[in-house]
C-alpha positions, 0 to 999 in steps of 0.5 A: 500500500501507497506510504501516503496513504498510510499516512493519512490513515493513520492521522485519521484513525487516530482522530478518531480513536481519540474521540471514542474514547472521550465519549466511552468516558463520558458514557462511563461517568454518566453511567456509573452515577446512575443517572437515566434519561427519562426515555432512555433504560438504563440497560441501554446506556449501558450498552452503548457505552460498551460499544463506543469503547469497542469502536474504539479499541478498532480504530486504536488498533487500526492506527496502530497497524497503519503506522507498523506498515509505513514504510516511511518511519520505522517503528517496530512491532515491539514499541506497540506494547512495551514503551519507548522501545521504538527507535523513531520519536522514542519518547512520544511514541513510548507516549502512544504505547502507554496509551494504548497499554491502559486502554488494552487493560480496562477493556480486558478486564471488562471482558473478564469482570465477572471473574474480578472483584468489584474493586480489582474491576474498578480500579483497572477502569479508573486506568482509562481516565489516564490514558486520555491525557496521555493520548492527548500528549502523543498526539501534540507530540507526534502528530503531523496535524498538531499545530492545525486549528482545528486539532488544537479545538477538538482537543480542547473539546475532548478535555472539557466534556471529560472534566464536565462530566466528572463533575457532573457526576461528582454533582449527581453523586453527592445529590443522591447522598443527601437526598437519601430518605431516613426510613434507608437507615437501620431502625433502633428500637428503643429497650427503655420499655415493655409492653405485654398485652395479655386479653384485654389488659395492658400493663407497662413495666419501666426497667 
C-alpha cells in the first residue's frame, strides 16, 4: 500500500480513536452515577457505552497497524506494547504505547469482570481516565496535524466534556447522598420499655 496513504490513515484513525474514547468516558461517568434519561433504560446506556469503547479499541488498533506498515518511519512491532522501545520519536511514541497499554487493560478486564472483584474491576477502569491525557500528549507530540486549528479545538473539546462530566457526576453523586430518605437507615428500637398485652389488659413495666 501507497506510504501516503498510510499516512493519512493513520492521522485519521487516530482522530478518531481519540474521540471514542472521550465519549466511552463520558458514557462511563454518566453511567456509573446512575443517572437515566427519562426515555432512555438504563440497560441501554449501558450498552452503548460498551460499544463506543469497542469502536474504539478498532480504530486504536487500526492506527496502530497503519503506522507498523509505513514504510516511511520505522517503528517496530515491539514499541506497540512495551514503551519507548521504538527507535523513531522514542519518547512520544513510548507516549502512544502507554496509551494504548491502559486502554488494552480496562477493556480486558471488562471482558473478564465477572471473574474480578468489584474493586480489582474498578480500579483497572479508573486506568482509562489516564490514558486520555496521555493520548492527548502523543498526539501534540507526534502528530503531523498538531499545530492545525482545528486539532488544537477538538482537543480542547475532548478535555472539557471529560472534566464536565466528572463533575457532573461528582454533582449527581453527592445529590443522591443527601437526598437519601431516613426510613434507608437501620431502625433502633428503643429497650427503655415493655409492653405485654395479655386479653384485654395492658400493663407497662419501666426497667
Amino acid at each position: 500500500m501507497n506510504s501516503t496513504y498510510l499516512w493519512y490513515a493513520t492521522r485519521a484513525t487516530g482522530i478518531v480513536a481519540l474521540i471514542l474514547l472521550t465519549l466511552s468516558m463520558i458514557l462511563g461517568l454518566v453511567t456509573t452515577s446512575r443517572v437515566r434519561a427519562r426515555h432512555w433504560p438504563g440497560f441501554a446506556q449501558q450498552e452503548l457505552h460498551r460499544r463506543i469503547s469497542i469502536v474504539a479499541v478498532v480504530f486504536l488498533g487500526l492506527h496502530v497497524l497503519t503506522s507498523i506498515l509505513d514504510t516511511y518511519v520505522h517503528i517496530g512491532w515491539l514499541a506497540i506494547v512495551v514503551p519507548f522501545a521504538s527507535p523513531y520519536s522514542p519518547f512520544w511514541v513510548g507516549l502512544g504505547a502507554i496509551a494504548l497499554d491502559l486502554m488494552v487493560a480496562v477493556f480486558v478486564s471488562s471482558l473478564l469482570r465477572a471473574h474480578l472483584k468489584p474493586g480489582t474491576w474498578r480500579g483497572i477502569h479508573w486506568l482509562a481516565y489516564g490514558s486520555l491525557p496521555i493520548a492527548l500528549a502523543h498526539t501534540f507530540g507526534l502528530g503531523t496535524d498538531s499545530s492545525e486549528h482545528w486539532v488544537i479545538v477538538l482537543c480542547v473539546l475532548c478535555v472539557l466534556s471529560v472534566v464536565l462530566a466528572l463533575l457532573w457526576r461528582i454533582h449527581a453523586t453527592t445529590k443522591q447522598q443527601q437526598a437519601t430518605p431516613a426510613s434507608t437507615l437501620p431502625q433502633v428500637v428503643p429497650q427503655t420499655r415493655r409492653v405485654a398485652t395479655s386479653g384485654t389488659r395492658t400493663a407497662r413495666y419501666d426497667p
